[in-house]
C-alpha positions in Angstrom: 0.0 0.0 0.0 1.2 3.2 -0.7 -0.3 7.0 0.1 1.3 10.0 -1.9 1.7 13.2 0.2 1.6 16.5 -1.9 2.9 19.3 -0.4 1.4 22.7 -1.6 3.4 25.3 0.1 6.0 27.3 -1.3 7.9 27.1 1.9 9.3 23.5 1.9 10.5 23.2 5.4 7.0 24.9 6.5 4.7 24.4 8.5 2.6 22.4 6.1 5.9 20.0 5.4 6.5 19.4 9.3 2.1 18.0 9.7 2.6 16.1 6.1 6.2 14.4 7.8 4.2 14.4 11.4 1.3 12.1 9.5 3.4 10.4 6.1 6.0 8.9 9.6 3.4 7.7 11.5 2.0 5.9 7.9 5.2 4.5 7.7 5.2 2.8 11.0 2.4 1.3 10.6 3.3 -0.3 7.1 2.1 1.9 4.4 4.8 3.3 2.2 4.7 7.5 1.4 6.1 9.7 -0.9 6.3 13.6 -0.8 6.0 15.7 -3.4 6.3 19.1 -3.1 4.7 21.1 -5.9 4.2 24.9 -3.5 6.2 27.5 -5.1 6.9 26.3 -8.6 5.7 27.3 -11.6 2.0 25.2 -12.3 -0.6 26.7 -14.6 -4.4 26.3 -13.7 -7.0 24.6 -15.1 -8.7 26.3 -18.4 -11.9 24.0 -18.7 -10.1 23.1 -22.4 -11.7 20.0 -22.1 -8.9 18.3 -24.0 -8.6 16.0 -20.8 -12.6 14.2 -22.0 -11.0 13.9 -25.4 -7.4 12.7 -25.1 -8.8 10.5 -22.5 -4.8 9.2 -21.7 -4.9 10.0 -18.2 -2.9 13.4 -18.4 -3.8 17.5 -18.4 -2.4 18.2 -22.2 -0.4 20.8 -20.4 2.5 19.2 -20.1 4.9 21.9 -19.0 4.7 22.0 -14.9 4.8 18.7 -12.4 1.4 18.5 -12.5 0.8 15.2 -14.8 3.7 13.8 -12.5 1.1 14.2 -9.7 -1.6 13.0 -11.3 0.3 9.2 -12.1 1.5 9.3 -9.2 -2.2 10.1 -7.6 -3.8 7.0 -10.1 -0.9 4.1 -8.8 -1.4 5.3 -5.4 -3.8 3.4 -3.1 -4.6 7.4 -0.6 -4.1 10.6 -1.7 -2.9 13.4 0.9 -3.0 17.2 -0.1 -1.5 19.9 2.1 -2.0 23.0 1.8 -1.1 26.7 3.7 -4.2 28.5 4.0 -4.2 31.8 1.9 -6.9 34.1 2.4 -8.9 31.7 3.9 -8.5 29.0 1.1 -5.9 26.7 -1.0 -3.0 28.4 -2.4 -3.1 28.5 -6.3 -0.5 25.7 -6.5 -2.9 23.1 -4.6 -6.0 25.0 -6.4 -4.6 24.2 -10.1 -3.6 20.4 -8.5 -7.0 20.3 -7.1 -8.6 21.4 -10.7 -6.6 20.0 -13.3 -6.5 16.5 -11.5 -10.0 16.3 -10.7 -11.1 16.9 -14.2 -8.3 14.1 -15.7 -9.9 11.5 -13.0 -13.4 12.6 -14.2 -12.4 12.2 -18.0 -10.7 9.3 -17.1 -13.5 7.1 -16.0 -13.0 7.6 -12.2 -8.9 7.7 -11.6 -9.2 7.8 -8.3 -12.7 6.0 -7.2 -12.6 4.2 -3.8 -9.1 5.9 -2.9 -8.1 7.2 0.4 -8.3 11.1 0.5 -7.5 13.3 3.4 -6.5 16.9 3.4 -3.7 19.0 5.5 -4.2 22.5 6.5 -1.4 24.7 7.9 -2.9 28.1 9.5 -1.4 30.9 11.3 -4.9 31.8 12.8 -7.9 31.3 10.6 -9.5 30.5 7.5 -8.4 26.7 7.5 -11.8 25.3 7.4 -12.4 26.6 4.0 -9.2 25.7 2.5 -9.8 21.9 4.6 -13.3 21.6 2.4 -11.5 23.0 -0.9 -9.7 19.8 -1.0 -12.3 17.3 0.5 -14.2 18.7 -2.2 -12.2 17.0 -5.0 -12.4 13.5 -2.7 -16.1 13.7 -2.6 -16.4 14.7 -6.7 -14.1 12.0 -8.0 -15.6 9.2 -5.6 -13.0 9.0 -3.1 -13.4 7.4 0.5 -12.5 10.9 2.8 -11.3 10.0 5.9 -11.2 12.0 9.2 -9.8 12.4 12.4 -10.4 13.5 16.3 -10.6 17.8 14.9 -10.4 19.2 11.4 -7.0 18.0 9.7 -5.1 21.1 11.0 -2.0 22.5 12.6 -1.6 26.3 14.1 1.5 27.9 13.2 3.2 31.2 12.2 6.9 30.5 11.3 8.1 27.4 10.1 8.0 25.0 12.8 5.5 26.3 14.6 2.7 23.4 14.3 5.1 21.6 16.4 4.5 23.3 19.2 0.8 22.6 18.4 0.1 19.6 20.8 -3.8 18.8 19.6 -2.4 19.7 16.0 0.2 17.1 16.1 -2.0 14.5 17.5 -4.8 15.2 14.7 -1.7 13.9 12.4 -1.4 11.0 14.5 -4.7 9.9 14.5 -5.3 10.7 11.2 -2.3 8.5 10.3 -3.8 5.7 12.5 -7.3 6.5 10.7 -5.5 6.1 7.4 -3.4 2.9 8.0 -6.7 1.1 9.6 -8.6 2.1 6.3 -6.1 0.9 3.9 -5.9 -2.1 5.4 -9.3 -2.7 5.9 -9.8 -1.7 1.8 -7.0 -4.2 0.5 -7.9 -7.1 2.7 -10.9 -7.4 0.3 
């Protein structure tokens, strides 16, 4: 079993990376392998409702010019999907927005790329706005019929500077038991 971890912030030893390495090392101890990718701060165009993706139908954005086609194989061979994000404006950066769009519209054209996946989202927030930018992602879970799954708060940590969520004890142990919701859903999914 393996979750892919996406890493929307530009800041790459942020806050959002330390809750994505908090959660993808608890995955790892309980089995499940992880891989990061952090796609925050370069260059990735949005979606432009082309609709080449319902023609092409070969499981790729025809923009082939940024990392997000890498994403989306990687998001199709991968049994969960995580998606972090620092809250801007009370929302998704555009980095995770143009993931979130371009992706979603290549699994819809696709015949269902991710159906019956494991989808969980990652907030980083200095104060507020993270519930918005938490159902942003979900909202790409529910649309391409992915299994969401939750934890003991809202998938969050609190932080200003870099580092900061680690000093956020409830934060920290939302990772954890997400993690632990995660693994025990995986499992659960592949014994079948």
């Amino acid at each position: 079993m393996k979750v892919i971890a996406i890493n929307g912030s530009p800041r790459k030893e942020g806050n959002t990376a330390h809750l994505l390495k908090e959660l993808t090392n608890k995955l790892e101890a309980e089995g499940i392998e992880t891989e990061t990718i952090n796609i925050g701060g370069k260059k990735v165009r949005g979606c432009t409702a082309c609709m080449k993706c319902f023609e092409n139908k070969d499981s790729k954005c025809v923009f082939d010019d940024d990392v997000i086609n890498e994403c989306i194989a990687k998001m199709k061979d991968a049994d969960g999907i995580v998606i972090g994000s620092p809250t801007y404006f009370a929302d998704v950066n555009t980095e995770t927005k143009a993931l979130i769009d371009r992706a979603g519209f290549v699994a819809i054209a696709n015949g269902g790329l991710f159906s019956r996946k494991v989808g969980a989202a990652v907030i980083a927030v200095r104060r507020a706005g993270a519930v918005h930018a938490y159902d942003s992602i979900n909202h790409l879970f529910g649309i391409t019929n992915m299994v969401t799954v939750g934890s003991s708060y809202w998938n969050l940590g609190v932080g200003l500077n870099p580092g900061d969520v680690n000093e956020d004890a409830e934060g920290m142990q939302t990772m954890a038991n997400l993690a632990s919701n995660m693994a025990w859903l995986l499992k659960k999914i592949n014994a079948e």
